[in-house]
N, C-alpha and C positions, 0 to 999 in steps of 0.2 A: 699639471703642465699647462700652462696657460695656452692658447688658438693664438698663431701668427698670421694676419693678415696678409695676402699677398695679391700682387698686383703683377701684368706683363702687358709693356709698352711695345705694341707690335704684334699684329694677327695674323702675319704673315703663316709661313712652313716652319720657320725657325721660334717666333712667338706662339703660334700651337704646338710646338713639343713641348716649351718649358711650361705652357701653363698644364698640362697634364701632366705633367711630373707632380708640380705643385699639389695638382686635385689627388694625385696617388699618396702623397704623403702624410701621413698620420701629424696631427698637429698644428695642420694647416690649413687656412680655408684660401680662395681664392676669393678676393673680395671684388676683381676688378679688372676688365678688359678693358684697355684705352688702343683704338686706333683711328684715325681721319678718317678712316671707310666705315661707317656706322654698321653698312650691313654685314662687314666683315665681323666688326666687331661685338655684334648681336650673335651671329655665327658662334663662336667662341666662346661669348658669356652662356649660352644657353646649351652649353654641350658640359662647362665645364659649373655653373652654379652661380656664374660671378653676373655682376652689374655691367653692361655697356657704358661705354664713355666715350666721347671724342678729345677733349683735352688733358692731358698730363696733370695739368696743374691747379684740377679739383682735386688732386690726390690728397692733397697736404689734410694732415689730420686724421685719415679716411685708413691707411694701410701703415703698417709695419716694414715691407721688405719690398724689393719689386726686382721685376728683371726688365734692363730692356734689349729689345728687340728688333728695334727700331731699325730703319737706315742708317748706315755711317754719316750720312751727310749731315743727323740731327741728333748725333748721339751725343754730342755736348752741349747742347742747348736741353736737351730732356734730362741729361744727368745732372747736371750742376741745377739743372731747378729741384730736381728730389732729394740730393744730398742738401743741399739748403734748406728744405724742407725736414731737414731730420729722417730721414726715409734710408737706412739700410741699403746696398743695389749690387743687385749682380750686371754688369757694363757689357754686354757681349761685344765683341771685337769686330770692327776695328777701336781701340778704345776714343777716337778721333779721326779728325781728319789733318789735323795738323798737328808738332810739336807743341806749338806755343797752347793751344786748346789742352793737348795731354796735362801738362804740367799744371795748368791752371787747374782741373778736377783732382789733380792729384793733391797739389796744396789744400783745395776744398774738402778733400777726404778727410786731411790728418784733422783740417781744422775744425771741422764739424762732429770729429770723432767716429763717425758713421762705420760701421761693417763696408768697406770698396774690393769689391772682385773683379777681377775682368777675366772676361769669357776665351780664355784659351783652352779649348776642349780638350785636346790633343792630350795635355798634362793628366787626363783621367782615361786617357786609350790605357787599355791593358800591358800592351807593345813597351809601350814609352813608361810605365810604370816597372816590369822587369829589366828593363834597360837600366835604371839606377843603381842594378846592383852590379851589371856586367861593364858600363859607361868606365873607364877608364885611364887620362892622360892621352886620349885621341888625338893623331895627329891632321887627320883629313876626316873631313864629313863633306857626304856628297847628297842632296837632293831633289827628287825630281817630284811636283805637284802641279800635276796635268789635271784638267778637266774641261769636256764640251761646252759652250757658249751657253750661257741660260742669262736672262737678263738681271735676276738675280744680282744684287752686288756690285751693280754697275755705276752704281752711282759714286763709287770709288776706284782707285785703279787696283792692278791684279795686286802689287804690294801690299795694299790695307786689305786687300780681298781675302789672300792666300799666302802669299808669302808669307806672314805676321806669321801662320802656326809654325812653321819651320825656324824662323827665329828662335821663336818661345821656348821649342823643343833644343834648339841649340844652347841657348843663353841658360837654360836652365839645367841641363845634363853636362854640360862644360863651363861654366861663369868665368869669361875674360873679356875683357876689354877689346874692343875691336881698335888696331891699330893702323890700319887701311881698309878703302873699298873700292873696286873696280865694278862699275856697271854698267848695263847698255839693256834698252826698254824698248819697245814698238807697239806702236796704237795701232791695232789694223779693222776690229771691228766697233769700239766705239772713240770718243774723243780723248781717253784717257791711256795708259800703258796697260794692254790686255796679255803680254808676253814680256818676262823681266829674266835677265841673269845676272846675279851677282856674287862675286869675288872678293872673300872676307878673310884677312889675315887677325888675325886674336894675339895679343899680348902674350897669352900661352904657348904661342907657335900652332895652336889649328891654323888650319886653312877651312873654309867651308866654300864650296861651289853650289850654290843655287839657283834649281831652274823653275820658274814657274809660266804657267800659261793658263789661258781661258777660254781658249780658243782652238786645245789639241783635238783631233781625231776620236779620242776615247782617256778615260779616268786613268789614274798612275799616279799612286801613291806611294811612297818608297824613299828612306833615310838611309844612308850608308856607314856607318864607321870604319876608320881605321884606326887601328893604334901596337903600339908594340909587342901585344903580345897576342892579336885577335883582328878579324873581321867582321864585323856584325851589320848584318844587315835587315833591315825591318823594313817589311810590308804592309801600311794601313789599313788597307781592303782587306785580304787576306788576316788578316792581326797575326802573322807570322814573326818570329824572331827567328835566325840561322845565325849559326858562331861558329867559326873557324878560327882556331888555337893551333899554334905552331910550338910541336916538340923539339928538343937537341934531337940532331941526327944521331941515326944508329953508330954503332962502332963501324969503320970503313966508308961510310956515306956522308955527302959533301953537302946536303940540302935538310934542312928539318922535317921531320914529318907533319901533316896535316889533318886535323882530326875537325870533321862537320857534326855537328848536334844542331837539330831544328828542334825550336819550342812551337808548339801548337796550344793559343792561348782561348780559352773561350771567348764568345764573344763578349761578356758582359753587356754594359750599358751606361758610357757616359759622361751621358747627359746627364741620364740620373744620376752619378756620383757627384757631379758638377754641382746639382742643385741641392744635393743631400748636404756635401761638403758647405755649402754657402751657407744653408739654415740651419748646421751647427753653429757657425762662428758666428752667425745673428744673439743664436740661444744664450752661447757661452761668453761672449765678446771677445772672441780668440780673433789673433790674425790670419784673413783668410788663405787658402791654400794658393792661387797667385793675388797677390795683390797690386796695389796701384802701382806700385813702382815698378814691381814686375811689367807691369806694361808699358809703361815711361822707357822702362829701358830697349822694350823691343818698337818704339815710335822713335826715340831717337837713332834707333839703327836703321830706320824706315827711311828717315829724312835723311841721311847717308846719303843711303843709296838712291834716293831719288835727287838729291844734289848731283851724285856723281852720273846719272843716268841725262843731265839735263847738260853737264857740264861736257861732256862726252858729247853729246848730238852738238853743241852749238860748235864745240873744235871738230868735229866733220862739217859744219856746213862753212865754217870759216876755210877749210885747206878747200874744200870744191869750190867755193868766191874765188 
């Protein structure tokens, strides 16, 4: 089995998990820390074996696979230089900052042939893994993704931030076409929407209500289903699943019975299934577990809602004129 070189763009919290993943994995070496902070990225190479770097785009030649880790703000300027480069990549999310950006790596993907994943974690929680088999014809799904101010991330608003996994988690356990969006956003601690809810009707007839913030009190993670024959609800933190099934009523009785079963999931790990999953479909040239368009599709639902979240504020500020 041949040694796959790997590289991780970003020495951040989020670029230090992946590249130890990387260095745990049979198979693999880490050939390469790239971050603009030298010293960060000295940090990094020398805990995990690899070379220091500060530009991206010595890579070419040099590595096999990469992940990046980067900021959102520069995750299309870094991806489309390694996909052109013939460089494999796992794209952590947000996959862009804009549509028009998305689609262009995405065409880049198909056209360079490369392995493209994009880092929606969520799809390897344990939770949202047994969910596939109970996820059924839902007619409401409710979500809340709360979390305290960290600067983290800020360089995008909360929708590319946080909202994205909830999408992904929708679009992917339900696939329909969203056929309206109602939303409304507020900047309160930096220049961009740090508090978003939006109002999503599906081709299928879901509804999905989603709240996110950046700015709550305390963490809250939590997806809700509904559907005809169940309630499920799923806890992130916790990696809890509860299902509530509704019986025929007894003989004489006017209401169904209601029967609760909580799954208690271990916690596993992953990230590391994330990365595991990636450097399969590097090895085997399989299609990865999400791929580009999977993320195209939750950027154009992004851009939705940040249309309708813009479009909403300027008819408040037109009826107060």
């Amino acid at each position: 089995m041949s040694e796959l070189r790997a590289a991780v763009i970003g020495a951040g919290r989020l670029g230090t998990l992946h590249a130890r993943k990387y260095a745990a994995h049979n198979g693999v070496r880490i050939a390469a820390i790239v971050d603009t902070d030298r010293a960060a990225a000295e940090k990094l190479a020398a805990e995990t074996g690899a070379a220091a770097m500060t530009d991206y785009r010595d890579l070419a030649g040099k590595i096999d696979l990469a992940t990046v880790a980067a900021p959102g703000s520069v995750h299309f300027e870094i991806a489309s230089a390694l996909l052109g480069a013939g460089i494999d990549l796992l794209l952590e999310k947000p996959m862009a900052t804009t549509l028009d950006q998305a689609r262009r790596l995405a065409a880049l993907g198909l056209q360079t042939g490369r392995v493209f994943q994009i880092g929606h974690l969520e799809r390897f929680n344990p939770a949202i893994i047994r969910l596939r088999s109970i996820v059924d014809n839902p007619r409401f799904v409710e979500c809340h993704r709360l979390a305290p101010f960290t600067e983290r991330g800020t360089d995008v608003d909360v929708i590319l931030d946080l909202m994205v996994h909830d999408l992904d988690v929708i679009l992917s356990l339900a696939p329909s076409e969203a056929v309206s969006v109602e939303a409304l956003g507020v900047a309160i601690l930096t220049d961009s929407i740090d508090l978003a809810n939006a109002r999503i009707r599906f081709k299928s007839g879901l509804i999905a209500n989603i709240s996110t913030s950046r700015v709550a009190p305390k963490r809250e993670r939590k997806i809700r289903f509904f559907q005809p024959d169940a309630y499920i609800s799923v806890d992130y933190e916790a990696r809890r699943v509860q299902v509530y099934r509704k019986s025929p009523p007894p003989p004489g009785a006017k209401f169904p019975i209601i029967s609760a079963d909580q799954i208690d999931l271990e916690a596993g790990d992953p990230l590391a299934d994330e990365v595991s999953s990636f450097i399969a479909a590097v090895r085997t040239r399989a299609t990865p577990a999400v791929t580009a368009e999977d993320g195209l599709r939750v950027m154009e639902l992004s851009e939705r809602i940040k249309h309708e979240m813009k479009t909403g504020a300027a008819g408040s500020q037109d009826r107060a004129d």
